[in-house]
C-alpha positions in Angstrom: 0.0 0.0 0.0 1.1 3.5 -0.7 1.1 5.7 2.1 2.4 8.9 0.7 -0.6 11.0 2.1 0.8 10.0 5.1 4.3 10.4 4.2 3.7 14.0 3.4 2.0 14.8 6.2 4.4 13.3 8.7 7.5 14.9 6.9 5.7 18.1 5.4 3.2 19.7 8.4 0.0 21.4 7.9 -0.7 24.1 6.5 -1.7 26.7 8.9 -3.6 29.1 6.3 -5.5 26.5 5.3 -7.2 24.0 8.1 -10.2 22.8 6.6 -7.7 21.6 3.5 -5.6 20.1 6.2 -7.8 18.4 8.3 -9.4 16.8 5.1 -5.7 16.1 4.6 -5.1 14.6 8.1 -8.3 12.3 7.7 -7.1 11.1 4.5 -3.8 10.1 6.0 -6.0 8.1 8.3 -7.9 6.3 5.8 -4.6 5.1 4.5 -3.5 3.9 7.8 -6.7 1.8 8.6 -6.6 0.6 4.8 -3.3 -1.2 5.6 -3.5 -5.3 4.8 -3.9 -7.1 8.4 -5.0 -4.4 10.6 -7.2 -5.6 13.3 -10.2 -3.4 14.2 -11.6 -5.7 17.1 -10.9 -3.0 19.7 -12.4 0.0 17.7 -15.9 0.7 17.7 -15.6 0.0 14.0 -16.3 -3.1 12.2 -13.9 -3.3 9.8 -12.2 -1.4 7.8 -15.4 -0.6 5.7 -17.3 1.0 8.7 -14.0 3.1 9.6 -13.1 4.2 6.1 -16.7 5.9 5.9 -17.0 7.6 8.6 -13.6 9.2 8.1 -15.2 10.0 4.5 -18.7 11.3 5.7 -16.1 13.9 7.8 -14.0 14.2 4.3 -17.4 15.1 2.7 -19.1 17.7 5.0 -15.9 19.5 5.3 -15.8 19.9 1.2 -19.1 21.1 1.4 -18.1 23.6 3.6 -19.4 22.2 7.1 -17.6 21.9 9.9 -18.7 19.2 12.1 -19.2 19.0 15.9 -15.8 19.2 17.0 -16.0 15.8 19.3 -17.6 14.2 16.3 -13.5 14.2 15.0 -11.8 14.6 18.2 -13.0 11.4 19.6 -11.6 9.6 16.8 -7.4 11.2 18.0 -8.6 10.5 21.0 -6.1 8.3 23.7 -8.3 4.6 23.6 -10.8 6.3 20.5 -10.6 4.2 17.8 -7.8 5.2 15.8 -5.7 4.1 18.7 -7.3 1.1 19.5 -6.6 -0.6 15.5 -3.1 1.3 15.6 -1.8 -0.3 19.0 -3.2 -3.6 17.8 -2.2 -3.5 14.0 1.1 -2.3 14.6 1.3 1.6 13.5 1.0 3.1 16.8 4.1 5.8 15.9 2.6 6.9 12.6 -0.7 7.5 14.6 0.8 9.6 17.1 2.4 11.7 14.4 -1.4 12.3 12.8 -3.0 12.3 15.5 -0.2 15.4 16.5 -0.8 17.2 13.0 -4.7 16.9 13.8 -3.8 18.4 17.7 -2.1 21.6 15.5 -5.5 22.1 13.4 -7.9 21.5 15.6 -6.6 24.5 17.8 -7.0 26.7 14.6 -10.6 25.2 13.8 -12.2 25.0 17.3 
């Protein structure tokens, strides 16, 4: 799988001038992360990965329409034990969580 969302998010920041576009950027970093072969979602509140990948993408979509959702609507999901967390602890990508979940930290100050 190609993770260079991810990979540019991680090496390249945010984009302070433009949250929205980096919080659709951060979520998309996420899908690629819970799209990974093998991960193991039995500790999320998700499913599988089908059930997380859309509601990362209903998020995706309200923020290109220009609606920001109820902030603990996405904060819960960066949350310590939300379920991000819980299928990167178990599915082996806890450290490239963290480093989202920080770059999410950074814009949801500027959002919020």
């Amino acid at each position: 799988m190609n993770l260079s969302r991810t990979q540019q998010l991680i090496h390249d920041g945010i984009d302070p001038n433009a949250p929205v576009e980096s919080l659709i950027h951060v979520l998309e970093s996420a899908i690629e992360l819970l799209s990974l072969p093998d991960n193991d979602f039995c500790w999320s509140s998700w499913q599988g990965e089908q059930d997380a990948v859309a509601e990362l993408n209903s998020i995706i979509n309200l923020l290109k329409e220009s609606s920001l959702p109820e902030r603990v609507k996405v904060a819960v999901l960066f949350a310590p034990t939300g379920p991000l967390q819980e299928v990167s602890l178990s599915s082996g990508w806890g450290d490239a969580f963290l480093k989202v979940a920080e770059k999410y930290d950074e814009i949801e100050k500027r959002l919020w």
